[in-house]
C-alpha positions in Angstrom: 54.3 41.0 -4.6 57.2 43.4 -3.4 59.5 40.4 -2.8 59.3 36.9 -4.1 59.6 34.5 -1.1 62.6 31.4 -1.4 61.1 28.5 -2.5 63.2 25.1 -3.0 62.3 23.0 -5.5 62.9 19.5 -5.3 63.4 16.4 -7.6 64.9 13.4 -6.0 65.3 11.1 -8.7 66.7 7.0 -9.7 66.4 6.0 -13.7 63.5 8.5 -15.0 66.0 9.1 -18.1 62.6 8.8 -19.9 60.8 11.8 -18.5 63.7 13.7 -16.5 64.5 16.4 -18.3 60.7 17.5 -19.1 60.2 17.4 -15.4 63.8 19.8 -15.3 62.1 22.2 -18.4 59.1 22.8 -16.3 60.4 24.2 -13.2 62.7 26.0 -15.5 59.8 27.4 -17.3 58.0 28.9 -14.2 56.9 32.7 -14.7 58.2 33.1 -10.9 61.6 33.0 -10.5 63.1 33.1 -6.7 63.6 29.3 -6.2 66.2 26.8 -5.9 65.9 23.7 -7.7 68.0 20.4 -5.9 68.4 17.4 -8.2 68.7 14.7 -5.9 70.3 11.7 -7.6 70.1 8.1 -6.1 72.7 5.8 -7.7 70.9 6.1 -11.1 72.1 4.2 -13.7 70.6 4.6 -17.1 72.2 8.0 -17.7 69.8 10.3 -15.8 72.5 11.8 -13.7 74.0 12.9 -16.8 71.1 14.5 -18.2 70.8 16.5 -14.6 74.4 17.6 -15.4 73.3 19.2 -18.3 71.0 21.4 -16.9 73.2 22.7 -14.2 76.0 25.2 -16.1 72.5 26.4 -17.7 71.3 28.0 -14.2 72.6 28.6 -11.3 69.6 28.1 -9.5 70.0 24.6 -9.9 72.3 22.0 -7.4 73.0 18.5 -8.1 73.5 16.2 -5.6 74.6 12.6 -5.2 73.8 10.1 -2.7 76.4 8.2 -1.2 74.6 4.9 -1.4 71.4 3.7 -2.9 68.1 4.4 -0.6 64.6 3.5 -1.1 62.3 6.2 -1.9 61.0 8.0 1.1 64.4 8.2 2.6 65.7 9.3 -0.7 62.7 11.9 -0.6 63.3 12.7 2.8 66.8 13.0 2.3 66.6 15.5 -0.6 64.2 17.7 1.9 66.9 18.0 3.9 68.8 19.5 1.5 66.9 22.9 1.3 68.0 25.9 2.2 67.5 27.9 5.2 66.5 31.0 3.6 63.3 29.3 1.8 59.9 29.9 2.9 58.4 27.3 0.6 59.2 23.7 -0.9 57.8 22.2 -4.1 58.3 18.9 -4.8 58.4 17.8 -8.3 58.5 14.1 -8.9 61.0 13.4 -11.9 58.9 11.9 -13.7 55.7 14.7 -13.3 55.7 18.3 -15.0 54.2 21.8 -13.6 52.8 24.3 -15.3 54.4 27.8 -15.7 51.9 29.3 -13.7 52.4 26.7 -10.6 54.7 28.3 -8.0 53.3 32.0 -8.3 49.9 30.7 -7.8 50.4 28.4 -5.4 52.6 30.8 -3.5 50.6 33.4 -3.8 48.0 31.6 -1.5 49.7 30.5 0.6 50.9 34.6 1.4 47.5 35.6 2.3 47.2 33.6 5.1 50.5 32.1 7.3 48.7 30.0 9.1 48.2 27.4 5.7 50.8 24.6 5.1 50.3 22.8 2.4 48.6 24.4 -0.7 47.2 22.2 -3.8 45.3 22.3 -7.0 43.7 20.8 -9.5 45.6 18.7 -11.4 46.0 16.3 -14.5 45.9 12.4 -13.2 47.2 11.6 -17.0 44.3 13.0 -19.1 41.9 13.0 -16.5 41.5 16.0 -14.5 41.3 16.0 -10.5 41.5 17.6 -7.1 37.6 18.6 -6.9 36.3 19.1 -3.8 36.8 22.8 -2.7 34.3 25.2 -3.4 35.2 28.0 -6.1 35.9 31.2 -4.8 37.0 29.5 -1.3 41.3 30.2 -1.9 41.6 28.9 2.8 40.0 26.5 4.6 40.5 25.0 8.1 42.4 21.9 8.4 40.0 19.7 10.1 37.2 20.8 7.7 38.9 19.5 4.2 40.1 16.6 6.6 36.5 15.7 7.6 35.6 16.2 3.7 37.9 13.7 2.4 37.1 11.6 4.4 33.3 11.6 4.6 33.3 12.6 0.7 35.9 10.2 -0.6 37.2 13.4 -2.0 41.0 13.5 -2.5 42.8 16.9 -2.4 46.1 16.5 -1.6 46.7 14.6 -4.7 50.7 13.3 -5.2 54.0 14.6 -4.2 53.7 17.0 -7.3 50.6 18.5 -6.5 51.3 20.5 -3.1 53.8 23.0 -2.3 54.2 23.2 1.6 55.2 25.6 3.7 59.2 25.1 4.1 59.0 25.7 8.1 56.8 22.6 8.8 59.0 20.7 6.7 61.8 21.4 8.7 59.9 21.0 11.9 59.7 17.0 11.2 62.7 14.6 11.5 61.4 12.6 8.6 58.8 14.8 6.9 57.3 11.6 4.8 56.8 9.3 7.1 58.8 5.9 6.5 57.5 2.7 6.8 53.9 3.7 5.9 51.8 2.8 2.4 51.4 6.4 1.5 53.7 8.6 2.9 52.6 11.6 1.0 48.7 11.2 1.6 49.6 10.5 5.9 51.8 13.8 6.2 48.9 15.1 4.6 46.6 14.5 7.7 48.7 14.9 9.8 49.2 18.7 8.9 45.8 19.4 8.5 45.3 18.7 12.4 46.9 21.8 13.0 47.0 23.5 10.1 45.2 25.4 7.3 44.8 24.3 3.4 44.7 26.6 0.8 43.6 25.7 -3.0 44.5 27.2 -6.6 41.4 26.9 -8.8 43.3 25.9 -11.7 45.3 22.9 -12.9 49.3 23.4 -12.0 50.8 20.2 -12.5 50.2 17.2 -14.8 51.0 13.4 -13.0 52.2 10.5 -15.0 50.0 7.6 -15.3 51.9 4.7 -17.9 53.3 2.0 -16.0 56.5 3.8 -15.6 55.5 6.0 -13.0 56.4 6.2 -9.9 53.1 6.4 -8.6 51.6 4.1 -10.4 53.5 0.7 -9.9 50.4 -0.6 -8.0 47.8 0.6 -9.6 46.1 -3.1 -10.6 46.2 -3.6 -6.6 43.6 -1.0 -6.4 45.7 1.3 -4.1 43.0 4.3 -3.6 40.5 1.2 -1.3 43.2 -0.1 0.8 44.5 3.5 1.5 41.4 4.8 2.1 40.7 2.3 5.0 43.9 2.8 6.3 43.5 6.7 6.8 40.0 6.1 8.3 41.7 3.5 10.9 44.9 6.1 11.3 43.4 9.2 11.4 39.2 8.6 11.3 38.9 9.1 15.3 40.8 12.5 15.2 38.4 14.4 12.8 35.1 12.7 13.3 32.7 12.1 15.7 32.5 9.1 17.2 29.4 7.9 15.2 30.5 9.0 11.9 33.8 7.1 12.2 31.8 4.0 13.2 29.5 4.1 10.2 32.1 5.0 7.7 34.2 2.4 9.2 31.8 -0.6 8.8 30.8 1.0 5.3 34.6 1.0 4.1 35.8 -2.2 5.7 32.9 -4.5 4.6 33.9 -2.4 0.9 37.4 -3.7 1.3 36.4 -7.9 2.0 34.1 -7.6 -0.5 37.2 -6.7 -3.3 39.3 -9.3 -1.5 37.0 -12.1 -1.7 36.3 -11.3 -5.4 39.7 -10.5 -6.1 40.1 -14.3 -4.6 37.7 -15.7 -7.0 39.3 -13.7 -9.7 42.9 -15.9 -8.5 44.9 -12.9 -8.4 48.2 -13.3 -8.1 51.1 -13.5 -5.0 52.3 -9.6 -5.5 48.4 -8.5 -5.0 48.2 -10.0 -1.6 52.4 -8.9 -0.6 50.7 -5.6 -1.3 47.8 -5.7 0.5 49.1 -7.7 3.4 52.3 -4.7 3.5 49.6 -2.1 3.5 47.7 -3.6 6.4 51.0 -4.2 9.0 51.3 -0.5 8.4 48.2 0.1 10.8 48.4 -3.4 12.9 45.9 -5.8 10.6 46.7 -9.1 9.2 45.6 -10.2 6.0 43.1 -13.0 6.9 42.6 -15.2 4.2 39.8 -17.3 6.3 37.9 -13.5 6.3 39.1 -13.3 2.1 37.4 -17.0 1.8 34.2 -16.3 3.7 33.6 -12.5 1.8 34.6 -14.8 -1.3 31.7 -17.4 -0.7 29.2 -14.5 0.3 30.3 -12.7 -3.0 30.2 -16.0 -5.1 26.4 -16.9 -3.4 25.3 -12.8 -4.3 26.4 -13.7 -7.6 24.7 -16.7 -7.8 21.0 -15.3 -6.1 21.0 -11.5 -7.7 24.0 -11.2 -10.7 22.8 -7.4 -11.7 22.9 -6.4 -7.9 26.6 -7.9 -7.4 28.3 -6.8 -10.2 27.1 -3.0 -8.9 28.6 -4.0 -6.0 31.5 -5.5 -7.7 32.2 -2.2 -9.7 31.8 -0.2 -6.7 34.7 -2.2 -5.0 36.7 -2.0 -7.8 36.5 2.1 -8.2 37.8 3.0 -4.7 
């Protein structure tokens, strides 16, 4: 291209001395080179500022910035977005504890060129070792919003990935007061939906970035709650009605929700602990629901009697609870 467009790259970060600087030396090692890079500290305290510090009188493409008190993580995410220059046309988030690939932005931004009406732009990607982000056909570089909408959620397929994984387009960032919205279970995966109502998607047919798994990860402090079930029947209660018909949202609905009691009521009989129901209880006030524990007891006798009648057919059932 003539003229590489601005992008801001952004790292918000609190104590990920661990994997901070790898995260730094990836952006650092992109083949594209018109972005600014914000370090966005949060009160850290186990010497990741100082590592940040490092890496600015090494390029002056990168800023560090310091909060003035400690926030929690969407505002401190939210925060750093509003840190991003006017003149960029594109932000990329990476997570401080994530890398990309050296091949990320030019790809990614090369999309998203050929067509202005996309706003947000993924890829596959590398959940640990395990690759992801299938879904889109090969060849296919645009799609409509509602359509990869209407796929993830009739598919179960899950494009958007985390933070990391997307690079948006920097004017619809700047359109939204708080671009992740606060208060919500998945901030990331909502703003997600939420753009594809009126906007396109645009994919990279290669892996760009690689998300951290180990228990250190950000994104993975829930993981043993088994996250990817109750988020899914949140975005089918959220945003199910605004890209399906009317019958498909009522049968995917039913489907996913009698899914969900059936994990609860095993998860019950399993005696998980207090944090497992905080975190499900949390993630249901996000869309109005209350954690009934008469409806956990009742799914847990049906799942105990299944158990009891047919063991082969419920632990099928069991695993497929388990793997949403």
């Amino acid at each position: 291209m003539d003229q590489e467009p601005r992008v801001s790259v952004v790292t918000p970060f609190y104590n990920t001395a661990a994997y901070l600087a790898e995260a730094i030396e990836s952006v650092l090692a992109q083949r594209y080179s018109n972005f600014e890079f914000l370090l966005v500290n949060n009160k850290s305290t186990d010497g990741s500022r100082e590592i940040a510090a490092e890496y600015v009188g090494r390029d002056s493409r990168i800023k560090l910035f310091d909060n003035d008190e400690f926030v929690g993580q969407m505002p401190n995410y939210n925060g750093a977005l509003r840190r991003i220059g006017a003149d960029s046309k594109y932000v990329k988030m990476v997570q401080s504890d994530d890398t990309i690939f050296p091949d990320c932005l030019s790809s990614m931004v090369a999309v998203a060129e050929r067509d202005p009406k996309i706003a947000i732009v993924s890829s596959f990607y590398l959940n640990g070792n395990e690759p992801r982000g299938e879904g889109i056909a090969y060849g296919s570089w645009r799609s409509p919003g509602r359509d990869v909408a209407r796929l993830m959620l009739l598919q179960q397929r899950f494009l958007l990935g985390t933070p990391t994984v997307v690079l948006y387009r920097a004017d619809v960032v700047r359109s939204r007061a708080q671009f992740f919205p606060e208060g919500t279970l998945h901030p990331d995966t909502e703003v997600g939906y939420e753009l594809l109502l009126d906007h396109d998607f645009g994919f990279v047919h290669q892996i760009e970035s690689f998300c951290r798994t180990q228990e250190e990860s950000i994104t993975s402090k829930s993981l043993d709650f088994n996250p990817g079930l109750l988020d899914y029947v949140i975005v089918i209660e959220r945003f199910g009605r605004r890209f399906l018909t009317d019958s498909e949202f009522e049968a995917l609905r039913a489907r996913e929700w009698g899914y969900y009691w059936d994990f609860l009521g095993s998860s019950l009989l399993r005696r998980r602990e207090p944090a497992f129901w905080d975190y499900h209880r949390r993630g249901l006030a996000t869309i109005g629901k209350e954690l009934s524990m008469h409806q956990v007891r009742a799914a847990a006798l049906k799942s105990a009697a299944r158990l009891a009648l047919n063991p082969l057919s419920s632990i099928d059932r069991a695993l497929r609870s388990l793997s949403g």
